[in-house]
N, C-alpha and C positions, 0 to 999 in steps of 0.2 A: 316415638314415631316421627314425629316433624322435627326434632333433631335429624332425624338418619336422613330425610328429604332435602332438608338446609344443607347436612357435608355431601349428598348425590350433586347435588345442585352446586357447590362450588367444587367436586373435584371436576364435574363436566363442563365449568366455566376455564379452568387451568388445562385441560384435555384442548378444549375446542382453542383457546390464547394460543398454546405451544403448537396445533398442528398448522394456524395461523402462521405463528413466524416459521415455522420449518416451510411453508410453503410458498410465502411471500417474499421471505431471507433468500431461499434458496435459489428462488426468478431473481432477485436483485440481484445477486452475486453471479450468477451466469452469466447475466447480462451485462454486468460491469466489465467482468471477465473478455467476452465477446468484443468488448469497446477499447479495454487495453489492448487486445491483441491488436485491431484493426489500427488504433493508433501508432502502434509499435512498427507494423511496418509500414506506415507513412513518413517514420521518422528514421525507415531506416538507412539513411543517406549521412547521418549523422556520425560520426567516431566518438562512442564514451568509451572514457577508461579508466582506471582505479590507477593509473601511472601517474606518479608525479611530473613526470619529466611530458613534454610537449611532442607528441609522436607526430613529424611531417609539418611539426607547427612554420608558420608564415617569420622569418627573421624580423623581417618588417613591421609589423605589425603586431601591436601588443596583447595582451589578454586580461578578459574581465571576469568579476567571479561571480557566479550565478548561481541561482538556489530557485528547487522546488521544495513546495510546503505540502501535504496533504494529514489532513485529520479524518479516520472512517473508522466508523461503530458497528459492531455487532449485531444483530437481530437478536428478538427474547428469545429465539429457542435456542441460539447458542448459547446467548450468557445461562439461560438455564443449566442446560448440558455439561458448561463449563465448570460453572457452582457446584455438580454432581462430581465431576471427575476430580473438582480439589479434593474433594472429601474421602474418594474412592482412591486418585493415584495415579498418573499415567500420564502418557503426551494428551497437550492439550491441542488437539488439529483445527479447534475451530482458530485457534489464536495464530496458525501458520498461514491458513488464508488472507485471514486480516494482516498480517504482516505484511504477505506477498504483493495482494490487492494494493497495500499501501506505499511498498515501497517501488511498485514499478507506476503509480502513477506520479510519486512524487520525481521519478526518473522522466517521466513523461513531461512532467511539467518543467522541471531544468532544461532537458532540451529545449522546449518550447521558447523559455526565455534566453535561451542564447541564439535561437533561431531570429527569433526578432530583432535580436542588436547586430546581426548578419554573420553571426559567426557559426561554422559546420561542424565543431567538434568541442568535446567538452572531458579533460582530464583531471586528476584527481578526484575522483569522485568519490566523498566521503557522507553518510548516514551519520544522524542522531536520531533517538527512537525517545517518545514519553509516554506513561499509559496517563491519559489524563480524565479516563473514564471512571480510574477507582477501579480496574481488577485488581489490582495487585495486593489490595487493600480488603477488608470488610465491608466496605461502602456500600451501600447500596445504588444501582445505575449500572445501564447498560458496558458493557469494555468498551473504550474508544483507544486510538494506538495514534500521534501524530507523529511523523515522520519527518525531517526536515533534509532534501539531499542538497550538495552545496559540491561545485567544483570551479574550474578554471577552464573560460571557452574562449576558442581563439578561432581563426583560417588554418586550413590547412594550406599548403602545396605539395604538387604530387612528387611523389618519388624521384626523386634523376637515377636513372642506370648506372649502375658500378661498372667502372670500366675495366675488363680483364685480362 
């Protein structure tokens, strides 16, 4: 009988843990969410591009290469979730957030650094991704995902008109 109270007693500690992070995770992520948007379009005065070549770039004036970093982890009730679905099969969605979340603040933050050196626009924009949390693995530890984005920021000048 106080065995069966001991396993009530801890499946109700792993019940009450997981509704924790489902519901603490899921306020953080909204809210991050809420915070990339708002900065996204603060920044949106800015020209990125995945083009190597320099679109409207300044002849004058050369260009520097800038990198945002970001690292963001998971809450327990995803990495739980996640744990379930290796085992079961299927998209993993908690890990498309985290990616998403990750790779537009690391966008965020490249802008920010070519903004500061006074430059309005940032091309080539190329991504590296690491899990360095141990999903990928056996490990024990929440998933972490670090994102590193790196391109080439310059001035622009505006367009001249084609003459017809």
């Amino acid at each position: 009988m106080g065995d069966l109270i001991l396993f009530g007693i801890q499946i109700g500690v792993v019940v009450i843990l997981l509704g924790l992070g489902f519901g603490v995770g899921g306020y953080t992520e909204r809210k991050h969410f809420k915070r990339l948007n708002a900065r996204e379009i603060e920044c949106k005065g800015v020209l990125v591009s995945t083009l190597s070549s320099h679109p409207y770039a300044d002849p004058t004036q050369g260009g520097e290469m800038v990198i945002g970093e970001c690292v963001i982890a998971t809450d327990y009730f995803k990495s739980f979730v996640t744990k379930l679905k290796k085992i079961i099969g299927g998209e993993l969605r908690a890990y498309l957030s985290l990616m998403d979340r990750s790779r537009r603040e690391a966008v965020l933050r490249l802008v920010a650094a070519a903004q500061e050196q006074g430059y309005d626009a940032v091309c080539n924009v190329r991504f590296v991704s690491a899990d360095v949390g141990g999903s990928s693995s056996m490990k024990k530890g929440s998933a972490m995902v670090a994102i590193i984005a790196s391109g080439t920021a310059y001035r622009r000048v505006a367009p001249t008109p084609s003459a017809s």
